[in-house]
BASE-13587 format. One record per residue: residue number from 1; residue in one letter; chain; x, y, z of N, C-alpha, C, O, CB in turn. Coordinates in steps of 0.02 Angstrom, whole numbers, plus 32768, in hexadecimal, padded with zeros to 4 digits. Glycine has a CB too. Layout:
N
R   resi   resn   chain   n.east   n.north   n.up   ca.east   ca.north   ca.up   c.east   c.north   c.up   o.east   o.north   o.up   cb.east   cb.north   cb.up
R    NUM      A       A        X         Y      Z         X          Y       Z        X         Y      Z        X         Y      Z         X          Y       Z
...
This chain:
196
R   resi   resn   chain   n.east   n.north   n.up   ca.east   ca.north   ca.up   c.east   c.north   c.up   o.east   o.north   o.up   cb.east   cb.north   cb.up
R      1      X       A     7426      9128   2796      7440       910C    27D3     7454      90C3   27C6     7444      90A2   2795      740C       9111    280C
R      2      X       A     7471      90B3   27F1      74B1       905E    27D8     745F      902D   27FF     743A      9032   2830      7537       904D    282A
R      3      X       A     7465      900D   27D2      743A       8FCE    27EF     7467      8F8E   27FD     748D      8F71   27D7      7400       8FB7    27B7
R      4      X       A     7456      8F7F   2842      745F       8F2C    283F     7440      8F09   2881     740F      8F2E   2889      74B7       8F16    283C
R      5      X       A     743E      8EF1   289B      7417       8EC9    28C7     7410      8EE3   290B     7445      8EE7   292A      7431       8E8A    28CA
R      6      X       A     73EA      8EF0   2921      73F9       8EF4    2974     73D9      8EDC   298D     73A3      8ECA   2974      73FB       8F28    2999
R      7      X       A     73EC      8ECF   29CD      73DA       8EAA    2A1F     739D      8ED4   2A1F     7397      8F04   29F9      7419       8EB8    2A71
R      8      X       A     7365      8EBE   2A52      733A       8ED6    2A75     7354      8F14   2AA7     7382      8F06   2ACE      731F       8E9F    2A94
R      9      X       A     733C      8F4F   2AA8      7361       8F6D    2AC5     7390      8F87   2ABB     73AF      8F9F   2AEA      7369       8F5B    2AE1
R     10      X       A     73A4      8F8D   2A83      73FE       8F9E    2A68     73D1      8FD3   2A47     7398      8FD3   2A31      7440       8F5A    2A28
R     11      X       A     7416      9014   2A4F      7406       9045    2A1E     7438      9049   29F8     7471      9038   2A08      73F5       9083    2A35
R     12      X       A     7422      9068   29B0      7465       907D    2970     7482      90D3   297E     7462      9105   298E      7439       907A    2909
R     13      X       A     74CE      90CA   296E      74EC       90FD    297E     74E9      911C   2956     74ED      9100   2920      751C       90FC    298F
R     14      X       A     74E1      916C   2958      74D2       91A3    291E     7500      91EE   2939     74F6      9219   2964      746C       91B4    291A
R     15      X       A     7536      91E3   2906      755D       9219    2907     7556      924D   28E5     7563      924C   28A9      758D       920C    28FE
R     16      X       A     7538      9299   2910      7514       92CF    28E8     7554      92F1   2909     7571      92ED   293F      74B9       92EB    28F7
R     17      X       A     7560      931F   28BE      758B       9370    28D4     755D      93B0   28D5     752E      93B4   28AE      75CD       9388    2894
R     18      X       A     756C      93EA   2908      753F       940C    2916     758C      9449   290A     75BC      945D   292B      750A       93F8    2963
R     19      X       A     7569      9456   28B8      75AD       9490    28A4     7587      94D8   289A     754D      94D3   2888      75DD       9478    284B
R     20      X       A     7594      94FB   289E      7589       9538    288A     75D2      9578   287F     7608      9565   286B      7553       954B    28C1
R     21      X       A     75C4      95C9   2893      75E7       95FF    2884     75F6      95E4   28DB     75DE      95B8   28FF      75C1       9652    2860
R     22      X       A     7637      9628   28E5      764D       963A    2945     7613      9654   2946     75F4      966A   2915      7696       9676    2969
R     23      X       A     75FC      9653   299D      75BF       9664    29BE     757D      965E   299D     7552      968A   2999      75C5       96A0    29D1
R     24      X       A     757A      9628   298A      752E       960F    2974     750D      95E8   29A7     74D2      95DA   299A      752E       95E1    2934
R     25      X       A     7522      95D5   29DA      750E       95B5    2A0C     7512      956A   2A00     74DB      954D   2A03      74D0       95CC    2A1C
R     26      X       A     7552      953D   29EF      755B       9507    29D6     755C      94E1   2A20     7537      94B2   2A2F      7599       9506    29A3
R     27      X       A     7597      9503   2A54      7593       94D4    2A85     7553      94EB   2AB0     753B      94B9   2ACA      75D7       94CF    2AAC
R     28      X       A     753D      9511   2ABB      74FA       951A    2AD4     74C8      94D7   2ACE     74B8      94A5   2AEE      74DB       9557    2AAB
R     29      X       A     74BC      94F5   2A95      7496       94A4    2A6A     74B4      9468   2A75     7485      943F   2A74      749A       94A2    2A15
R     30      X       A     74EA      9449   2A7F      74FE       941C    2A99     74EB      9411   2AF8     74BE      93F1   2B11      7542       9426    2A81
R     31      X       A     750C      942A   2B0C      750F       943A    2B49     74C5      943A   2B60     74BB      942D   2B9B      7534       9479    2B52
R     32      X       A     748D      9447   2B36      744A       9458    2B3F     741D      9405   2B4A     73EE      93EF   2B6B      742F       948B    2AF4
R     33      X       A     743F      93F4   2B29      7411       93B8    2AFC     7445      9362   2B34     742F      932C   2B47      742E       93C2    2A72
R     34      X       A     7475      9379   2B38      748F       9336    2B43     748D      9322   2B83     7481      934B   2BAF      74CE       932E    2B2F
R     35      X       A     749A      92CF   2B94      7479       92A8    2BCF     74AC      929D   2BF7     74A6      9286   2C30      7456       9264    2BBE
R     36      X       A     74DF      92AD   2BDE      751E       92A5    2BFF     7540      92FC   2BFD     7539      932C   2BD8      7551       9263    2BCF
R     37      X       A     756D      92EA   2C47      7592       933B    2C3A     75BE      9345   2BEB     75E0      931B   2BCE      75D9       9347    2C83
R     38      X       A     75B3      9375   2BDD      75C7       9375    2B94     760C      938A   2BA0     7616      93B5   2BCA      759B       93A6    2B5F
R     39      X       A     7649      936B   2B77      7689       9382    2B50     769B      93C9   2B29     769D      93D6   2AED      768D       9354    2B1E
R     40      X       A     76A9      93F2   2B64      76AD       942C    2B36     770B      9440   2B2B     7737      9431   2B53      767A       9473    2B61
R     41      X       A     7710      9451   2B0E      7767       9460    2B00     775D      94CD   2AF7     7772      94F0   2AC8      778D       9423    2A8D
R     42      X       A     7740      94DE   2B29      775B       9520    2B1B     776C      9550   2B3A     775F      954B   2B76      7742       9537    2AFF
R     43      X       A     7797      95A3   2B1E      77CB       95B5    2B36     77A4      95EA   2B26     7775      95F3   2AFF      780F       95A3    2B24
R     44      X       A     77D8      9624   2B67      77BD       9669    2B76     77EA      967C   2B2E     7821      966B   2B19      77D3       9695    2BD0
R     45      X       A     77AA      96AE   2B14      77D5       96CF    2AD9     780C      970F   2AF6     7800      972F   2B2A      7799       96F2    2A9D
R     46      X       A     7837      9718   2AD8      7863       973F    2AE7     7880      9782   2AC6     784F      979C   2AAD      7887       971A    2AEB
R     47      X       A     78A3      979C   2ABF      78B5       97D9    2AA7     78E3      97AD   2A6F     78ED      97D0   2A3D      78DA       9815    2AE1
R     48      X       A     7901      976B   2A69      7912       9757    2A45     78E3      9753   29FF     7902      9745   29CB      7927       972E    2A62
R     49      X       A     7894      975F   29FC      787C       974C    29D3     7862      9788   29A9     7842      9788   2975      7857       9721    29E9
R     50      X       A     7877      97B5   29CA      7872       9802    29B7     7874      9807   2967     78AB      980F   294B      78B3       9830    29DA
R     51      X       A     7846      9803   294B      7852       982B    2902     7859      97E3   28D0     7865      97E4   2893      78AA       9867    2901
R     52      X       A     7850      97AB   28F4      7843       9764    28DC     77F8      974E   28F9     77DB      972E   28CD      7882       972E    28F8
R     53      X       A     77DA      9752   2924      77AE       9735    293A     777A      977C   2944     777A      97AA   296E      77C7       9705    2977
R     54      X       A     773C      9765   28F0      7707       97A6    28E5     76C1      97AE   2929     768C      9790   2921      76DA       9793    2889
R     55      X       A     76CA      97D3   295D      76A3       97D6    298A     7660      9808   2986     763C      9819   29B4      76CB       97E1    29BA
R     56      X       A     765A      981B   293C      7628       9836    2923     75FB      982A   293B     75EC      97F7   291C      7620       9831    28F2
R     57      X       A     75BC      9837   2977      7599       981C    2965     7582      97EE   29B1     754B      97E8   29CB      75B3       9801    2926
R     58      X       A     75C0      97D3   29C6      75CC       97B7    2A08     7601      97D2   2A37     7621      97AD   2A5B      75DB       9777    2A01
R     59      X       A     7609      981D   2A34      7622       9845    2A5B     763A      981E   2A94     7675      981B   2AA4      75F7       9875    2A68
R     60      X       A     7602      97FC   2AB6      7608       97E5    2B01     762F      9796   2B0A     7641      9786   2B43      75B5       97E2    2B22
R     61      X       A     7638      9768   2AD3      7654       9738    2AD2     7692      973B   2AE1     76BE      9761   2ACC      764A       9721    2AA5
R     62      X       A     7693      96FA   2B1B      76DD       96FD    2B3E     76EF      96DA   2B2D     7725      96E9   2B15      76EF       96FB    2B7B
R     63      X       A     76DE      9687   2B24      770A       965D    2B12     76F5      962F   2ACC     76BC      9637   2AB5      7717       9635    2B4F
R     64      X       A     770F      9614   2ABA      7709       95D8    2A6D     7726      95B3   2A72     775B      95B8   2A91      771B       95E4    2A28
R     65      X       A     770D      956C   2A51      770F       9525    2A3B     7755      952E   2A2E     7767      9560   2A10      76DC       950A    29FC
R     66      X       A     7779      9509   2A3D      77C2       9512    2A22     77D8      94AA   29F3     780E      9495   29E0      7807       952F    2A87
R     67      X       A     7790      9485   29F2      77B0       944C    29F8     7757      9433   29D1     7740      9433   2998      77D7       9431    2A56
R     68      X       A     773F      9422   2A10      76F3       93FA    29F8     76D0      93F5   2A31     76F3      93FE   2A64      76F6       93A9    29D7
R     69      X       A     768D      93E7   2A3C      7659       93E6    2A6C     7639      93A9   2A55     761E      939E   2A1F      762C       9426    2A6F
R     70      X       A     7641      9377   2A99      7621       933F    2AAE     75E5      9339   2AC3     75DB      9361   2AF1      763B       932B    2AD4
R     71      X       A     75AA      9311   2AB4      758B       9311    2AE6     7549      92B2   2ACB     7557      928B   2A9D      7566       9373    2AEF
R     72      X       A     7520      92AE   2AEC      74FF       927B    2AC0     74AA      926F   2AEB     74A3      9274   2B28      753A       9227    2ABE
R     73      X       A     7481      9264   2AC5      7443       9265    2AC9     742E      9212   2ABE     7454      91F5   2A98      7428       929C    2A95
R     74      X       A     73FD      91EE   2AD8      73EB       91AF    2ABD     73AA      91CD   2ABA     7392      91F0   2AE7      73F9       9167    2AE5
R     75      X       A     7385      91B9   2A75      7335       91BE    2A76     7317      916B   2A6E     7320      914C   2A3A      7317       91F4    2A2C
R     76      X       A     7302      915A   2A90      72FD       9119    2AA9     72B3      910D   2A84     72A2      90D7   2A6C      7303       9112    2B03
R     77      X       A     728A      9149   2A83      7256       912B    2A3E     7276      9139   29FB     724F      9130   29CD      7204       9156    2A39
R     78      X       A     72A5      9148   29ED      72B4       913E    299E     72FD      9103   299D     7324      9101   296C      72CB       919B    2974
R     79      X       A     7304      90DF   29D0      7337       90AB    29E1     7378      90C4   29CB     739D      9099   29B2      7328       9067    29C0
R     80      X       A     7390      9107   29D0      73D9       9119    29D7     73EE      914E   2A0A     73CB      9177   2A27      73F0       9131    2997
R     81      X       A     743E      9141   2A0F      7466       9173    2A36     747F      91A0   2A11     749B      9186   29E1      7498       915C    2A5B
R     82      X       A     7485      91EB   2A12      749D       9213    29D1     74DE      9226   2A07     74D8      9245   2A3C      7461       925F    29A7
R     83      X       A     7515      920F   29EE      753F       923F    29F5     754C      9273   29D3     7556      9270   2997      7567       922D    29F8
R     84      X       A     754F      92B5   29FC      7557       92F6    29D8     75A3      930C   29E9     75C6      9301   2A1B      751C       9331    29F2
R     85      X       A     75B0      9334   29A6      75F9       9342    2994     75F4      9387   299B     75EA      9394   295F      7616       932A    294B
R     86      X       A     75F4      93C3   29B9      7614       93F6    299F     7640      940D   2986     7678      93F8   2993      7617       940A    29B0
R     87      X       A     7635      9448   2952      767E       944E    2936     767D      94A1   2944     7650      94CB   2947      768C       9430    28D8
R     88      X       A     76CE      94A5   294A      76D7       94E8    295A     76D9      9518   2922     76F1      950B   28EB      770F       94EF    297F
R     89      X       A     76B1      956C   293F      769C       959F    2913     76B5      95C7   28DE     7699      95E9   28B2      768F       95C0    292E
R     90      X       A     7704      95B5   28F1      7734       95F2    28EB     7762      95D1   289A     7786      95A0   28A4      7771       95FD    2946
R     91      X       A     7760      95E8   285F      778F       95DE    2828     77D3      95C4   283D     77F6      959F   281A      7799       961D    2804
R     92      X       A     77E1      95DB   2876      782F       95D2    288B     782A      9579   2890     7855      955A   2870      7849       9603    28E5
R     93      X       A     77FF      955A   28B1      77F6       951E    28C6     77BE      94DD   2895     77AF      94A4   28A8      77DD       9532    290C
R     94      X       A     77AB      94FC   285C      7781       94DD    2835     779F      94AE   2809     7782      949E   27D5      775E       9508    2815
R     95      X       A     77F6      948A   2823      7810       946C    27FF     77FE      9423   2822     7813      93EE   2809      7853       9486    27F4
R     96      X       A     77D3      9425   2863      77C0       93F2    288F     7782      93D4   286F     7778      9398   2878      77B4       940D    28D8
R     97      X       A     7764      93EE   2854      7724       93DF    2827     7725      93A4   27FF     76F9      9378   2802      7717       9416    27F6
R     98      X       A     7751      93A3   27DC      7769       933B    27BF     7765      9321   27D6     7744      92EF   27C8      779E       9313    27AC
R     99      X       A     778B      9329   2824      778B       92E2    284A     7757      92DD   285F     7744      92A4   286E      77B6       92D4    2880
R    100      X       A     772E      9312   2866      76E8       9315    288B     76BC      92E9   2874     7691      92C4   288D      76C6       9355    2887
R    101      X       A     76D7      92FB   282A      7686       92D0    2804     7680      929D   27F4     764B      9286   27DF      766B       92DF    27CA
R    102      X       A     76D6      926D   27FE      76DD       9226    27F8     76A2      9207   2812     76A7      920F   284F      7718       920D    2819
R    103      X       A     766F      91E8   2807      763B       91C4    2822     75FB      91DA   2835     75CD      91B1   283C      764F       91AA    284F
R    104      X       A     75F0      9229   2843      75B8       9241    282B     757A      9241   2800     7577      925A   27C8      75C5       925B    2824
R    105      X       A     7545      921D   2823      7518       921A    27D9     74EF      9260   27CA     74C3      9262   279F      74D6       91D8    27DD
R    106      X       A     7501      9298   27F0      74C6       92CF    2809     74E7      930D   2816     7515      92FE   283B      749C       92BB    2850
R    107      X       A     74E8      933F   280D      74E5       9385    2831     74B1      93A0   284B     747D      9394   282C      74F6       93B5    280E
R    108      X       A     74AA      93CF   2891      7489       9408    287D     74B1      944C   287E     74DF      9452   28A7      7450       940B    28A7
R    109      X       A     74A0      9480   2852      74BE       94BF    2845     74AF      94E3   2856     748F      9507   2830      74C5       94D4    281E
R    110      X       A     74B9      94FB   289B      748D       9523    28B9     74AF      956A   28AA     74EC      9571   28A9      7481       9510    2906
R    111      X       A     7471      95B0   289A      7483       95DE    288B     746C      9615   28AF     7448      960D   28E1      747E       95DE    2856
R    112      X       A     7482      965C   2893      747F       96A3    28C9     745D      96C6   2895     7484      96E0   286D      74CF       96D0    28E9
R    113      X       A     741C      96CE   2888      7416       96F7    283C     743D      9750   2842     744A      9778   2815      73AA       9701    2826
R    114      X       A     7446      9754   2881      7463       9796    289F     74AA      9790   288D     74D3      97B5   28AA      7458       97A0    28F3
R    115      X       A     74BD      9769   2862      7506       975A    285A     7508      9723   2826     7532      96F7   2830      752A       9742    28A1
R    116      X       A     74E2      971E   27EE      74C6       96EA    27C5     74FE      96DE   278D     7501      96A9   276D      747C       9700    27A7
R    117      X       A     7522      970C   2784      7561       9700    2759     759A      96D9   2772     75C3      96C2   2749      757F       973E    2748
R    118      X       A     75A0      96CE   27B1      75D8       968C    27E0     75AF      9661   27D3     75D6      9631   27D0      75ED       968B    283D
R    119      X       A     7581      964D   27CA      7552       960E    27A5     755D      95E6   2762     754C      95AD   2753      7513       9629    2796
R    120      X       A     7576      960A   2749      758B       95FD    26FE     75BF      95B0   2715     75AE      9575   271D      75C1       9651    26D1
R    121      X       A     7609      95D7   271D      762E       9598    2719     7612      954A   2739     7633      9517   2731      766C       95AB    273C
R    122      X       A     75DE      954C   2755      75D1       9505    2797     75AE      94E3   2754     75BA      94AB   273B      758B       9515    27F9
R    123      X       A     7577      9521   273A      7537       9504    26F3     756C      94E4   26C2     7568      94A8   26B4      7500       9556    26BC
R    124      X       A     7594      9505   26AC      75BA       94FA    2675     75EF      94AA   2695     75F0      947E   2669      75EB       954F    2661
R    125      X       A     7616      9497   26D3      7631       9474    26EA     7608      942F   26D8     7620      93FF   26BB      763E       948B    2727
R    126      X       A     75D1      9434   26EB      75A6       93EC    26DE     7572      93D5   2699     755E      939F   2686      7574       93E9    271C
R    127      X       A     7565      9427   267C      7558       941E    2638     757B      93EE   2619     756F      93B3   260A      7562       9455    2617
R    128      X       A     75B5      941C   2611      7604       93FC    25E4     75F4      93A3   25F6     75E2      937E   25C9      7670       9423    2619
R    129      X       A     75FC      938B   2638      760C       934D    2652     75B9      9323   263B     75B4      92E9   2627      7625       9355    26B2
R    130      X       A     759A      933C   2640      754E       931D    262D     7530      92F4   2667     7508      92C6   265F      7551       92E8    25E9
R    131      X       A     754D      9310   26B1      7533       92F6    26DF     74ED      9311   26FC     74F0      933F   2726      7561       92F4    2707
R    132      X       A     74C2      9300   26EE      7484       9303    2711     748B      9345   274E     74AC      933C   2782      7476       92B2    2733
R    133      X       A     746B      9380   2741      745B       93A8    2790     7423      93CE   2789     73FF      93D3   2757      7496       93DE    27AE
R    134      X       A     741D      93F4   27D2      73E0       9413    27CA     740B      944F   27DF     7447      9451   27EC      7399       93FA    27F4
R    135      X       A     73C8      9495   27E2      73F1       94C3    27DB     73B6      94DE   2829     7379      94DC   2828      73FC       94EF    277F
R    136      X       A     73D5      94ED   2853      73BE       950C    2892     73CD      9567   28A8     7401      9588   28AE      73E3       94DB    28C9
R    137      X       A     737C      957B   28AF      73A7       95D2    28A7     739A      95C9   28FD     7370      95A1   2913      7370       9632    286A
R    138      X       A     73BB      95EB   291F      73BF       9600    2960     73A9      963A   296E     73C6      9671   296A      73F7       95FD    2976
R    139      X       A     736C      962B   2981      734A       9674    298A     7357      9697   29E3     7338      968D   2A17      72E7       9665    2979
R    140      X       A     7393      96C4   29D5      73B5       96DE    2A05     7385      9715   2A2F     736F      9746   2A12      73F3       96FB    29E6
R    141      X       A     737A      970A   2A70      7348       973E    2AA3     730C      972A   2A8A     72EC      975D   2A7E      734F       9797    2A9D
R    142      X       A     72E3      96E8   2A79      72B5       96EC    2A6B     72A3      96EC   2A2C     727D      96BF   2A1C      72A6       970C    2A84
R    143      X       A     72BA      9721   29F2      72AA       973D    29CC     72CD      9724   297C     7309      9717   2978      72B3       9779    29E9
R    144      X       A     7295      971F   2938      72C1       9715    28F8     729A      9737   28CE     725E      972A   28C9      72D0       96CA    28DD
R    145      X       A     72BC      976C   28A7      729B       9788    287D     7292      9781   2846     7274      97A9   2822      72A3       97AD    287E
R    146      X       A     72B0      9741   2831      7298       9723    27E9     728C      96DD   27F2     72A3      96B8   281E      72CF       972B    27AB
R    147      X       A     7257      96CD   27B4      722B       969C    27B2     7260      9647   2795     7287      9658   2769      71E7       96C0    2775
R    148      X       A     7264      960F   27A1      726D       95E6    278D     729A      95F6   272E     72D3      95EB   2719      7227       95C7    279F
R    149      X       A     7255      9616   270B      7255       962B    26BE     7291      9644   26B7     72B4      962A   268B      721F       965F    26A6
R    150      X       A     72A7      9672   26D7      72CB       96AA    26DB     730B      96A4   26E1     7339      96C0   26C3      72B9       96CD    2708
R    151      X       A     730B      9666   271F      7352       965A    271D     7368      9635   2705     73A4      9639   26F8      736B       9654    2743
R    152      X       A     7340      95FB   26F4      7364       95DC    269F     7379      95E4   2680     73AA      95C3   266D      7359       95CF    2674
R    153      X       A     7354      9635   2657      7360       965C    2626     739E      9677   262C     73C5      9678   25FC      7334       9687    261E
R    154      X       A     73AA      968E   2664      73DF       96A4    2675     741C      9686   267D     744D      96AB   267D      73D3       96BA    269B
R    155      X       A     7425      9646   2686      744B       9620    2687     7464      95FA   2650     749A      95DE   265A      743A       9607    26AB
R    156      X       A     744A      95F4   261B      742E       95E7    25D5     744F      95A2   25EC     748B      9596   25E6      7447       9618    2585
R    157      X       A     740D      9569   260F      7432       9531    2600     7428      94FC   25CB     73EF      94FC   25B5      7434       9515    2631
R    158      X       A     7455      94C8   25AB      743E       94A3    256E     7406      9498   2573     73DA      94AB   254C      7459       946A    255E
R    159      X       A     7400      9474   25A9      73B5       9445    25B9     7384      9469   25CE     7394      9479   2608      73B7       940D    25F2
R    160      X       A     7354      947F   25C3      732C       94B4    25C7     72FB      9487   2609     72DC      94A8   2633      7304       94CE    2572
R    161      X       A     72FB      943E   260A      72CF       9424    2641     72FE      9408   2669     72FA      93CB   2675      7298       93F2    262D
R    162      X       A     732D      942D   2682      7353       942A    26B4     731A      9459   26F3     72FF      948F   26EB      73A6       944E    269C
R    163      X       A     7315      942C   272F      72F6       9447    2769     7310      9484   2787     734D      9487   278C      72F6       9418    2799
R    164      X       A     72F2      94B1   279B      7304       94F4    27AB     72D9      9507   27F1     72A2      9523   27EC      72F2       9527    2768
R    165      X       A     72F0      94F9   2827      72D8       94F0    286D     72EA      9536   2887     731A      955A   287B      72FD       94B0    2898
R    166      X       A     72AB      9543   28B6      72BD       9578    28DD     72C5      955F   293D     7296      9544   2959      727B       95B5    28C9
R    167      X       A     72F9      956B   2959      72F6       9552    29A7     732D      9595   29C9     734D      95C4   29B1      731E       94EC    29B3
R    168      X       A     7321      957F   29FF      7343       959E    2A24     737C      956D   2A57     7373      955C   2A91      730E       95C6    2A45
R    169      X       A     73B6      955E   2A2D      73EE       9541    2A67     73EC      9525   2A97     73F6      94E9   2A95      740C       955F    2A81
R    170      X       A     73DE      9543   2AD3      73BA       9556    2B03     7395      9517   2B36     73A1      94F7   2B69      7389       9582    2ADF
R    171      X       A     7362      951E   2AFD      731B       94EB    2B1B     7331      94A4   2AF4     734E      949D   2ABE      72B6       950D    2AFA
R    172      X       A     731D      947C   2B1B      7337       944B    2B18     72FD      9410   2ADE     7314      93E5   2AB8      7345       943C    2B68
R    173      X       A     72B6      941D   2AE7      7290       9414    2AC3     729E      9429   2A80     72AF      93F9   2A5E      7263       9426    2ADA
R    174      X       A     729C      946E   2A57      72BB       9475    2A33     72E4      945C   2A05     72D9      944C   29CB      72C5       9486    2A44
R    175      X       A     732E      945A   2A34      735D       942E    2A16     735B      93E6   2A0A     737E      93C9   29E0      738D       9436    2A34
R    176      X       A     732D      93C6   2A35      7317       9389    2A26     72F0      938A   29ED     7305      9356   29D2      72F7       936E    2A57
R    177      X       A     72C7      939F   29C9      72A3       93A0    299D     72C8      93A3   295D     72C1      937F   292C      727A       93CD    29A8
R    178      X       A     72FA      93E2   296B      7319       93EB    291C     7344      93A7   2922     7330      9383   28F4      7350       943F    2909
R    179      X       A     7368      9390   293A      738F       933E    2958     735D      9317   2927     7374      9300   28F3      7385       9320    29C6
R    180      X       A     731D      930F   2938      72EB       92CF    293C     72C9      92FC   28D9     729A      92E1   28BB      7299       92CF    29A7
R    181      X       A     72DF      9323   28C7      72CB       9353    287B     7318      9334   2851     730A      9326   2817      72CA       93CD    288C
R    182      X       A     734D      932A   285C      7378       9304    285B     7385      92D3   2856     73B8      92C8   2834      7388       9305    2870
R    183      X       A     735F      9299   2874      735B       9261    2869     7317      9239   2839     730E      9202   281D      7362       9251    28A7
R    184      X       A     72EE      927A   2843      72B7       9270    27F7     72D3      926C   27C9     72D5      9235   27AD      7287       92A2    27DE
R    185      X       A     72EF      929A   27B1      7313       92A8    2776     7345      9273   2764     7344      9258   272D      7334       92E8    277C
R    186      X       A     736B      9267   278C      73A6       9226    2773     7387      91E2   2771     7394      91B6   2748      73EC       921B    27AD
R    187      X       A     7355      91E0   27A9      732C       91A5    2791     72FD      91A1   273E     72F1      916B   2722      72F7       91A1    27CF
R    188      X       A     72EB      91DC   2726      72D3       91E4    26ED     7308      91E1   26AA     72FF      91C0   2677      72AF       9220    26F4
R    189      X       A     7336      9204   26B5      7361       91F3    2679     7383      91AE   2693     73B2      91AC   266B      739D       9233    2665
R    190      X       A     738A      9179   26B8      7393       9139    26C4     736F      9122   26A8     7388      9101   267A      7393       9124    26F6
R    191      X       A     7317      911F   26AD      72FB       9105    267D     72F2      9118   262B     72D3      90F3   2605      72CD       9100    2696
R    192      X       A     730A      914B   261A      730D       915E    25D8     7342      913C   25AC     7339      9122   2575      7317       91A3    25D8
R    193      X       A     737D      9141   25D3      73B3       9111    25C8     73AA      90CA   25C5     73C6      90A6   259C      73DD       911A    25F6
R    194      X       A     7383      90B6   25F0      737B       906D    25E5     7348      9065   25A7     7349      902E   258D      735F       9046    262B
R    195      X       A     7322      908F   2590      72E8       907D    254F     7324      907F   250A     731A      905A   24DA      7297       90CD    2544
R    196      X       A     734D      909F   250D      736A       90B0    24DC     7393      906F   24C1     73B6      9074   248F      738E       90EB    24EE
């Protein structure tokens, strides 16, 4: 995280992207967590998307991110405001993802293990870039049938102590936590970086 001086009372701005596969519950999680009405940009899917847009899975999904999801949190005991970025699900639109990450110190990757192969490209997007994320499974109805271990494994990521959170979208506690699992982590390789 950028150090430099602040006021009493001043918080530091922290720009997290919250990327994952379509229907992982990205703006959910946004929308869940933020203090302000959140920025959503999205559109009823259509018969236009027929045979482009894989509904495997999310049968019932009507509409998608066509753009990015706004929203922002201040945690006033860890003295910052996170603005959160969503990025949209769909391959068609993952050319928005650059601009996304201009200034980002953070992801989280939130995933569907019920659909764990649309996971790949988000892991691989911030691998490649070497930006700091955590990896969030969304345990959909309650329920996840594999362990933390599992979906690592499954994901085969470089960093083997990359955080691997289980929440539910949803709850707002939750998503605060994996947020505040997020900012451990970048605060820790900040100080690793600085010993070096």
């Amino acid at each position: 995280m950028p150090s430099y001086d602040r006021s009493a009372g001043e918080t530091a701005p922290v720009k997290i992207l919250i990327a994952g596969g379509f229907g992982v519950g990205k703006t959910t999680l946004v929308e869940t967590v933020s203090e302000i009405e959140p920025l959503r940009t999205e559109e009823r899917l259509t018969a236009a998307g027929i045979g482009v847009d894989d509904l495997d899975g999310i049968e019932s999904k009507a509409v998608t991110t066509v753009a990015m999801d706004f929203g922002r949190l201040t945690l006033t005991d860890a003295g910052v405001v996170l603005y959160l970025f969503g990025t949209p699900g769909q391959e068609r639109f993952w050319f928005m993802w650059e601009d996304l990450l201009n200034g980002a110190l953070g992801a989280v990757v939130l995933v569907d293990t019920r659909r764990l192969d649309r996971s790949f490209p988000a892991v691989d997007f911030f691998e490649s870039r070497g930006l700091p994320f955590v990896v969030a499974a969304n345990c959909f109805h309650g329920e996840q049938h594999y362990t933390a271990e599992e979906i690592g494994a499954a994901l085969h990521l470089r960093d083997p102590d990359t955080p691997i959170l289980m929440l539910d979208a949803r709850t707002r506690g939750d998503v605060r936590d994996a947020l505040l699992a997020l900012l451990d982590l970048l605060i820790a390789k900040a100080g690793v970086a600085a010993t070096v």
